[in-house]
Backbone as CSV, one residue per row, in Angstrom:
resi,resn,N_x,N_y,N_z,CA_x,CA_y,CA_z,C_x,C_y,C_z
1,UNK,0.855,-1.189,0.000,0.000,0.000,0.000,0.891,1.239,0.000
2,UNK,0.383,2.365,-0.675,1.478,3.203,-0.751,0.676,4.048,0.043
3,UNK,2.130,5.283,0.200,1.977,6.254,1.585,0.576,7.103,1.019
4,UNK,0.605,7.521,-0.277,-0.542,8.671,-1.025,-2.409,7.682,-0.215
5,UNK,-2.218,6.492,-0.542,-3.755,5.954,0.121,-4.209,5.191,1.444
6,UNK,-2.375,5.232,1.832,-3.145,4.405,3.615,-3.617,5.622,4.459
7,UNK,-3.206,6.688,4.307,-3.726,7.583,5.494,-5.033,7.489,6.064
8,UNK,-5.705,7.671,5.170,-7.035,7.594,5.403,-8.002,6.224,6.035
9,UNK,-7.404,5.215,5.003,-8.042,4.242,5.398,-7.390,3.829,6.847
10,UNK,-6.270,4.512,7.402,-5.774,4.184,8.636,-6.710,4.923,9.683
11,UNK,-7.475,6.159,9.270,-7.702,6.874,10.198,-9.205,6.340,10.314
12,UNK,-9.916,5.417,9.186,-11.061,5.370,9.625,-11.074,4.026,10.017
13,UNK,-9.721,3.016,10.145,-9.810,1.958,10.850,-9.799,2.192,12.153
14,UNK,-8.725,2.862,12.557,-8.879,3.557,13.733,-10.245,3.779,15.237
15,UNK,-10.797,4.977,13.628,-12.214,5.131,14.223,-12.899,4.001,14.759
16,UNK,-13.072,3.017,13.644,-14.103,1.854,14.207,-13.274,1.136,14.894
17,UNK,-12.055,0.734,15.572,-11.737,0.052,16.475,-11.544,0.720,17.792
18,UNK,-10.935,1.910,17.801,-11.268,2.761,18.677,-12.787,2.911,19.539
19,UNK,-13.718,3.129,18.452,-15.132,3.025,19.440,-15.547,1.476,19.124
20,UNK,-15.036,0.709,19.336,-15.506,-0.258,19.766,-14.498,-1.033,20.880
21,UNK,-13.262,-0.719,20.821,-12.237,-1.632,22.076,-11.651,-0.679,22.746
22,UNK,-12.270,0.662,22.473,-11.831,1.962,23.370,-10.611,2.429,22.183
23,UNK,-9.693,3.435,23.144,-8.249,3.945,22.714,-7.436,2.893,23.284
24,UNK,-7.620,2.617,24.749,-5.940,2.007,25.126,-6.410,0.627,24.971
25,UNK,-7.423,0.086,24.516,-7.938,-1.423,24.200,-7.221,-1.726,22.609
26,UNK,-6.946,-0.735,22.028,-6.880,-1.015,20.537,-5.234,-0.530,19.950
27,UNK,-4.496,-1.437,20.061,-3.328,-1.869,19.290,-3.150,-1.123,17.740
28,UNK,-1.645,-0.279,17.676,-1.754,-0.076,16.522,-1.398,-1.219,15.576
29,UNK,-0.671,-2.640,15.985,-0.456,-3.674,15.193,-2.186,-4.199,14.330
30,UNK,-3.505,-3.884,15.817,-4.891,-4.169,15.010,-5.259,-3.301,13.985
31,UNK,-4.957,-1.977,14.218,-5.445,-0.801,13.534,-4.160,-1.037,11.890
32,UNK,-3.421,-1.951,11.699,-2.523,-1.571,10.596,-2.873,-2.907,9.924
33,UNK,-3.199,-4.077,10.599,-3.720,-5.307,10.138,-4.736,-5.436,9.858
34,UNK,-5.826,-4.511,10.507,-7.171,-4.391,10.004,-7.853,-3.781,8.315
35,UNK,-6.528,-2.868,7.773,-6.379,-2.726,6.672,-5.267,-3.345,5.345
36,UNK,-4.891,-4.517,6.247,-4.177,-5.320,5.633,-2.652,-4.759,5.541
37,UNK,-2.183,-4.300,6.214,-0.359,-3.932,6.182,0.114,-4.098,7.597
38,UNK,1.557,-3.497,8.020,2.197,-4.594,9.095,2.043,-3.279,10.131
39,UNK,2.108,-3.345,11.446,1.957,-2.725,12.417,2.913,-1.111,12.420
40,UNK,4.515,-1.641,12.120,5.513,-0.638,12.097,5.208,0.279,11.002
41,UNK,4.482,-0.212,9.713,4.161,0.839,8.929,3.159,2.084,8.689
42,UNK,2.490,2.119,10.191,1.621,3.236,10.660,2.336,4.292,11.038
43,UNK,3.384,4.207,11.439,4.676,5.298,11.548,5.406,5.955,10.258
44,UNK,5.129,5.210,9.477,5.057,5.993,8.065,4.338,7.680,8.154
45,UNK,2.820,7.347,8.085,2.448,8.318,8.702,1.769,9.054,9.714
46,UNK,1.847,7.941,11.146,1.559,9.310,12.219,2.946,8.759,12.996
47,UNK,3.652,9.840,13.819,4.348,9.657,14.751,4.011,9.004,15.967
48,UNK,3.186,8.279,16.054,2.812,8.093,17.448,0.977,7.624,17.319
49,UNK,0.868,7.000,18.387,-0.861,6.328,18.738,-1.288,7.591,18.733
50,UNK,-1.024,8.693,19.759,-1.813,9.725,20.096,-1.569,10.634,18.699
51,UNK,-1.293,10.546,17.795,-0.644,11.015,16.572,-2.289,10.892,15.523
52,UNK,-2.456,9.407,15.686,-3.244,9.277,15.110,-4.717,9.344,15.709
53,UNK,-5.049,9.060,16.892,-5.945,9.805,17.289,-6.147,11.107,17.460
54,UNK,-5.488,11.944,17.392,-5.895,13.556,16.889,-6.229,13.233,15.386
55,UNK,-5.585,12.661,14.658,-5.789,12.048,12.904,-7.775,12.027,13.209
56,UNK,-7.768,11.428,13.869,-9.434,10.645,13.932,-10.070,11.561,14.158
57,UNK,-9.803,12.812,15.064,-10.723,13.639,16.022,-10.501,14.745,14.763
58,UNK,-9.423,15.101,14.265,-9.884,15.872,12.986,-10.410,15.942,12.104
59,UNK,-10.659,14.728,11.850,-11.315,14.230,10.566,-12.576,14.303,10.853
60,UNK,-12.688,13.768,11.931,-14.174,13.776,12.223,-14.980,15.065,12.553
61,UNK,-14.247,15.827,12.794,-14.531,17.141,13.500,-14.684,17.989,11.814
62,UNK,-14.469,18.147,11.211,-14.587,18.498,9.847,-15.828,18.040,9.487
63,UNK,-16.023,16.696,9.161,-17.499,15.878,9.003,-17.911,16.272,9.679
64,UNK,-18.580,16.432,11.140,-20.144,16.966,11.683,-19.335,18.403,12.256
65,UNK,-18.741,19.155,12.158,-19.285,20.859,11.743,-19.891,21.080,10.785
66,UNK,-19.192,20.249,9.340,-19.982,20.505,8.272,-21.876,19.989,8.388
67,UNK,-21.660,19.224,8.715,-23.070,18.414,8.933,-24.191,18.632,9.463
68,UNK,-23.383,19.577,10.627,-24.410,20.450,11.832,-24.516,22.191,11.612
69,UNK,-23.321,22.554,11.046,-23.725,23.849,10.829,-23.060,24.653,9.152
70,UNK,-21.953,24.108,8.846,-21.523,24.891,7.460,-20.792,26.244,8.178
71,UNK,-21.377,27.120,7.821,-20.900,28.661,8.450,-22.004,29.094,9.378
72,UNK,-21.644,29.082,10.520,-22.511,29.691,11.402,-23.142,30.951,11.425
73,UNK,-22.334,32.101,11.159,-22.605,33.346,10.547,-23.905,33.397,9.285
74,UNK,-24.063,32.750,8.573,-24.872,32.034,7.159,-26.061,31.382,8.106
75,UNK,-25.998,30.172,8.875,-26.694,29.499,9.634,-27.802,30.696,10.369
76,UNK,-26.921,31.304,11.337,-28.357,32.225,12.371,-28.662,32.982,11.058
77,UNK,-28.326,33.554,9.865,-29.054,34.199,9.279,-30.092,33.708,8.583
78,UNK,-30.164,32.124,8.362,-31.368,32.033,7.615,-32.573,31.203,8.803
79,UNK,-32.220,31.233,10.001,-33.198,30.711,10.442,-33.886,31.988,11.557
80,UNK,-34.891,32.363,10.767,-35.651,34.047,11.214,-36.953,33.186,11.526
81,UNK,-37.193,31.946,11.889,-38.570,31.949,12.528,-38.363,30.386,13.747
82,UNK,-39.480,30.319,14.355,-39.328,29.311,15.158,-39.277,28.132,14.285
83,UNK,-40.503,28.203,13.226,-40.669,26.736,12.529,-39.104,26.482,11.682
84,UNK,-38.507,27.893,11.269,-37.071,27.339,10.982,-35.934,26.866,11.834
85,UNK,-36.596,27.329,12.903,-35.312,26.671,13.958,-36.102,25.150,13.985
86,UNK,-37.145,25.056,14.385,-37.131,24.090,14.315,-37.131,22.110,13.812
87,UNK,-37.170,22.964,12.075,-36.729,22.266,11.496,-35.326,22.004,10.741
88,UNK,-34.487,23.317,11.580,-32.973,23.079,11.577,-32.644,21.786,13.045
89,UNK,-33.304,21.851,14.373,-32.493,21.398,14.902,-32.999,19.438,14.498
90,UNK,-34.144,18.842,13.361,-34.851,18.043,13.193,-33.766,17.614,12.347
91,UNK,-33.251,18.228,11.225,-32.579,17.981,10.100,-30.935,17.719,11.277
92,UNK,-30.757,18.749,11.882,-29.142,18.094,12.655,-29.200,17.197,13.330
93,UNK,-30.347,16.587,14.413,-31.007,15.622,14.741,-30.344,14.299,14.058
94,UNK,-31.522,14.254,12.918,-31.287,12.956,11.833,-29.109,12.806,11.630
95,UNK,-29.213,13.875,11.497,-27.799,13.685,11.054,-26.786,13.221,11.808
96,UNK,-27.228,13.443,13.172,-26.177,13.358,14.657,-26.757,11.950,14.889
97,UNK,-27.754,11.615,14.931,-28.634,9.957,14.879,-27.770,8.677,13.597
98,UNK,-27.731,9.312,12.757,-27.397,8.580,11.220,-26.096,8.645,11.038
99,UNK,-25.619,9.212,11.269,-24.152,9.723,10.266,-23.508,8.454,11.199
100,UNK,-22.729,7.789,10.558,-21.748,6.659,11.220,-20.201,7.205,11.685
101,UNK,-19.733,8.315,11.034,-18.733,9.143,12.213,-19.327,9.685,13.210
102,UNK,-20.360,10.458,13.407,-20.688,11.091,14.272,-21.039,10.035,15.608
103,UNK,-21.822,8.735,15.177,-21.978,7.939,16.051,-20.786,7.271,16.841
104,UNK,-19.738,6.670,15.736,-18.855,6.499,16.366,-17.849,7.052,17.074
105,UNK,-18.254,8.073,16.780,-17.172,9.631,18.114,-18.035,9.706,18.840
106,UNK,-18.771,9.373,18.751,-19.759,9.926,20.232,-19.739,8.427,21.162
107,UNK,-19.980,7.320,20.766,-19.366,5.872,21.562,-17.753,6.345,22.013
108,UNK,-16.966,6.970,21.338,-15.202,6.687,21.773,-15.282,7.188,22.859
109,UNK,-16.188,8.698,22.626,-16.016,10.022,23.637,-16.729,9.287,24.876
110,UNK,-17.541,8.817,24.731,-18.353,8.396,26.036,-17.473,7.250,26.984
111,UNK,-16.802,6.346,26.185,-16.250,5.294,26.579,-15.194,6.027,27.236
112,UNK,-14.227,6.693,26.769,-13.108,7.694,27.227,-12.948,8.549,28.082
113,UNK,-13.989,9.146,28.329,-13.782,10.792,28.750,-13.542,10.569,29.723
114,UNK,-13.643,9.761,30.562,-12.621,9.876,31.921,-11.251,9.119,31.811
115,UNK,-10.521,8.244,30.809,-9.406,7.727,30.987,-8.498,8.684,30.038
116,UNK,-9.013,9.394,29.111,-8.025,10.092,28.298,-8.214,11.528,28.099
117,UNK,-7.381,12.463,28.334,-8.017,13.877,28.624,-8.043,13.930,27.204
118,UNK,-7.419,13.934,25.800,-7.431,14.548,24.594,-9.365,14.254,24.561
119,UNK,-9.756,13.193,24.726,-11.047,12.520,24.635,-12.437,13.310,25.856
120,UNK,-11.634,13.396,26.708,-12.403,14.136,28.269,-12.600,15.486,27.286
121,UNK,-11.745,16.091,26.594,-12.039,17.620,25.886,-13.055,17.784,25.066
122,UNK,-13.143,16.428,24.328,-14.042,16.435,23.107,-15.401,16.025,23.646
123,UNK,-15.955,15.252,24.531,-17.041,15.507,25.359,-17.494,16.768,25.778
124,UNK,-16.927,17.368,26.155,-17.098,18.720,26.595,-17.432,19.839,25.580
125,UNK,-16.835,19.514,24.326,-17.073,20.174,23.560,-18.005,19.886,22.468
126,UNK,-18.456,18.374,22.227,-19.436,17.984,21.873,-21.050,18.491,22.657
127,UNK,-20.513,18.147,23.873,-21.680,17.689,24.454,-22.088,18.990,25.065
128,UNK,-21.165,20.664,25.085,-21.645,21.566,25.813,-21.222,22.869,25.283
129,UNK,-19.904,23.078,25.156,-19.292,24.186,24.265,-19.824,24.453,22.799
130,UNK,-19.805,23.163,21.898,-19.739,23.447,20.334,-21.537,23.645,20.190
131,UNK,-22.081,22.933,20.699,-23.934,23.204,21.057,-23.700,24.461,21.559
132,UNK,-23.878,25.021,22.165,-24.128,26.478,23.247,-23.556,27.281,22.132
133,UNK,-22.535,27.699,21.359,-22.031,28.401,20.590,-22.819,28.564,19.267
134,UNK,-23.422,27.043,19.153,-24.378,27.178,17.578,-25.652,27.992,18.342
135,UNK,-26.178,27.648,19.074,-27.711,28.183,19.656,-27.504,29.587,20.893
136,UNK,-26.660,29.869,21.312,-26.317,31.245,21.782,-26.485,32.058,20.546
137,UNK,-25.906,32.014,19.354,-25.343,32.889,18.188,-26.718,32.524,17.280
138,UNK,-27.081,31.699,17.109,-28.787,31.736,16.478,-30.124,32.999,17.450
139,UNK,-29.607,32.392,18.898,-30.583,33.227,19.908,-30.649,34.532,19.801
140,UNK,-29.194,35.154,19.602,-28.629,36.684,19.915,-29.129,37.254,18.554
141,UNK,-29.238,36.210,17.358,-29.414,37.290,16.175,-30.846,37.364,16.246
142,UNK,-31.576,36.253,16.154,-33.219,36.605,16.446,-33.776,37.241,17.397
143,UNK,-33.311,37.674,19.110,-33.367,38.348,19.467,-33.594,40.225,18.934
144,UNK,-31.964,40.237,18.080,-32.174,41.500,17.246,-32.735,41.301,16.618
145,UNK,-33.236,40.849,15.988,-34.420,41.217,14.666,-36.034,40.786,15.299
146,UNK,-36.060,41.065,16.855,-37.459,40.622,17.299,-38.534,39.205,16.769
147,UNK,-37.649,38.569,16.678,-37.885,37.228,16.598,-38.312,36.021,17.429
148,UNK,-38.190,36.659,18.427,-38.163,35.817,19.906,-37.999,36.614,21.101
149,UNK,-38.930,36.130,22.721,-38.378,37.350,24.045,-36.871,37.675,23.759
150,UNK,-36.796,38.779,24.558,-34.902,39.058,24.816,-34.949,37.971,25.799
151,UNK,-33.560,38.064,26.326,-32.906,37.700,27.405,-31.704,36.866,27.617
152,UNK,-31.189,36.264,28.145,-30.227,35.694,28.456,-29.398,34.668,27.427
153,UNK,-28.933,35.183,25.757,-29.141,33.728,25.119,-28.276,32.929,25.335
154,UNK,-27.039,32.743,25.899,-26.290,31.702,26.659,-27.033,30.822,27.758
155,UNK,-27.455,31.547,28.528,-28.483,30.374,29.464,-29.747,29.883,28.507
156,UNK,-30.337,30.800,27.847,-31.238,30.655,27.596,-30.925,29.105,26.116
157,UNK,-29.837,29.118,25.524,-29.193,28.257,24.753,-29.271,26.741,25.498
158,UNK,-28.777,26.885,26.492,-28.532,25.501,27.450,-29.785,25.002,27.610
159,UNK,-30.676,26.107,28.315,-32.177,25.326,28.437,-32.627,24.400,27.431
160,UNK,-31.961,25.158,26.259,-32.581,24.527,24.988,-31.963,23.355,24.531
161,UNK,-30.207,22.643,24.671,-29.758,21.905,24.171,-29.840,20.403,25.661
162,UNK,-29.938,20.849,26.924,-29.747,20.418,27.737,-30.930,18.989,27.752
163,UNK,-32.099,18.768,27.525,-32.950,18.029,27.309,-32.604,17.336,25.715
164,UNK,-32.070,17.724,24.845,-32.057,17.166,23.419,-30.851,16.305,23.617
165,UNK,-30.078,17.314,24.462,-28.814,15.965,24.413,-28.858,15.009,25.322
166,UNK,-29.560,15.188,26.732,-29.743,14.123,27.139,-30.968,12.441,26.404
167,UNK,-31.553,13.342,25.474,-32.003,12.548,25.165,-31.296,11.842,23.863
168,UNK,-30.870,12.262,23.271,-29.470,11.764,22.131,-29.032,10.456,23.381
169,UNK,-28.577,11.011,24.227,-27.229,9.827,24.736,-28.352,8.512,25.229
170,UNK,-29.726,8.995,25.636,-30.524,7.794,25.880,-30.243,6.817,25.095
171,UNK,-31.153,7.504,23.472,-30.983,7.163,22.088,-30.093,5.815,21.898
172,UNK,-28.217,6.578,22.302,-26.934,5.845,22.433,-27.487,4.933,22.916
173,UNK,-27.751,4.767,24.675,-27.641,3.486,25.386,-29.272,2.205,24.821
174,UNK,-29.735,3.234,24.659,-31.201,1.993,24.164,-31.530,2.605,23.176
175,UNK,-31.418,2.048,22.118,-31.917,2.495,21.048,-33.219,2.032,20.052
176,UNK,-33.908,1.061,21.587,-35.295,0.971,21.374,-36.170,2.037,21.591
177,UNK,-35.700,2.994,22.245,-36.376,3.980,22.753,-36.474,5.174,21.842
178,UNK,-35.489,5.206,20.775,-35.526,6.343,19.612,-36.803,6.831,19.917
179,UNK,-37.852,6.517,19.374,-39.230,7.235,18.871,-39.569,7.700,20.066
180,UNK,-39.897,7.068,21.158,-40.208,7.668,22.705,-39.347,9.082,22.656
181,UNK,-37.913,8.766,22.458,-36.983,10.148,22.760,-37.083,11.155,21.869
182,UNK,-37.424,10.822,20.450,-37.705,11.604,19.351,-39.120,12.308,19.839
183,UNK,-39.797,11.920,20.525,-41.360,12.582,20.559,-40.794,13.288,21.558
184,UNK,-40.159,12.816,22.420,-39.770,14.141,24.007,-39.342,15.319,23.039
185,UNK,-38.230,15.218,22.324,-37.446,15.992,22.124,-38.315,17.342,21.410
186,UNK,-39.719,16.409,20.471,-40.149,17.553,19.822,-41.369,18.231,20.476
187,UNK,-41.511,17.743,21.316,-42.310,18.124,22.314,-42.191,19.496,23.050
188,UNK,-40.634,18.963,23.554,-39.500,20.665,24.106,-39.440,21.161,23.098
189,UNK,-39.120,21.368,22.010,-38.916,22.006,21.052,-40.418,23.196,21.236
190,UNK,-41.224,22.168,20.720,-42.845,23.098,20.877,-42.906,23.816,21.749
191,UNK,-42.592,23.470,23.095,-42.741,24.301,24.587,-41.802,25.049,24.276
192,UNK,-40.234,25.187,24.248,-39.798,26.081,23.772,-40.269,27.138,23.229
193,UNK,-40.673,27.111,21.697,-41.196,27.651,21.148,-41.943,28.809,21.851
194,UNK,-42.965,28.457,21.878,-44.109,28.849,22.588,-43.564,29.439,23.644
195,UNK,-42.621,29.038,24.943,-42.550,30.063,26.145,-41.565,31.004,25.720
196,UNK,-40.236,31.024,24.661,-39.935,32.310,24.381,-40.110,32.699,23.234
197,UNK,-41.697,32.585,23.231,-42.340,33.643,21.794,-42.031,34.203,20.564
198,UNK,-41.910,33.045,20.224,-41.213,32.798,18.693,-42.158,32.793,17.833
199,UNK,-41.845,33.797,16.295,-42.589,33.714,15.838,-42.331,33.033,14.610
């Protein structure tokens, strides 16, 4: 295999062995055999295990920004009503549900976040920073253009992601329950709606 086409396929072997035998469960001799070449030749191109897990977390991190927002600046500008927010957060929904990177970073991160800080970060920023930043900056512009009450849109952001994501990670652990969690979710959405007076 030459250096121009293993990268990749290294980084998304990675991925799927990673969320499934963890980070320190998963051998780079599995991750180089799993695409058919010898263990020492993953040093070709990453320096190091933790080399290539930043490899994974970038890659992936590219795929669902794009997926969830594109340009954020672009994003709060076209969603000027409630029914558009709310069939923006339906459409990122499906996508954060479906997309098979997104799922499998969200199994690594969960499995991890307490044994590996690079991994402990990306929870945090999945699960509280990179949310709060998309829906603070949606809140603040509809705010100005009287779109919705004023007030607080950082808290007022959390109220809003804090029930969707707990119900996402349900989703994760039983995923008999999708439709049950899918009806909560749009449920808050509606109440939302409705208590900060969206039009």
């Amino acid at each position: 295999m030459t250096r121009k086409n293993a990268r990749e396929p290294l980084i998304k072997a990675a991925r799927d062995l990673f969320s499934v035998k963890g980070y320190d469960g998963t051998s780079v001799d599995e991750i180089a055999e799993s695409i058919g070449i010898k263990g020492p030749t993953i040093y070709k191109y990453f320096k190091n295990k933790e080399a290539l897990l930043k490899a994974v977390i970038e890659t992936s991190e590219d795929e669902y920004s794009e997926g969830m927002v594109g340009s954020l600046d672009d994003l709060a500008g076209k969603i000027d009503s409630g029914e558009a927010l709310k069939a923006y957060v339906l459409k990122t929904l499906t996508f954060t549900l479906k997309n098979d990177t997104a799922k499998k970073m969200r199994k690594l991160v969960t499995m991890e976040q307490y044994r590996n800080a690079t991994l402990s970060k990306q929870a945090t920023w999945h699960q509280l920073i990179f949310l709060k930043k998309i829906y603070t900056t949606i809140f603040k512009k509809m705010m100005e253009r009287g779109q919705m009450m004023k007030g607080d849109a950082e808290l007022i952001a959390l109220e809003f992601i804090s029930p969707i994501t707990i119900m996402i990670q349900l989703i994760d652990r039983e995923p008999k329950k999708e439709k049950e969690a899918l009806e909560t979710i749009e449920k808050h959405i509606d109440m939302f709606l409705e208590r900060y007076e969206f039009v």
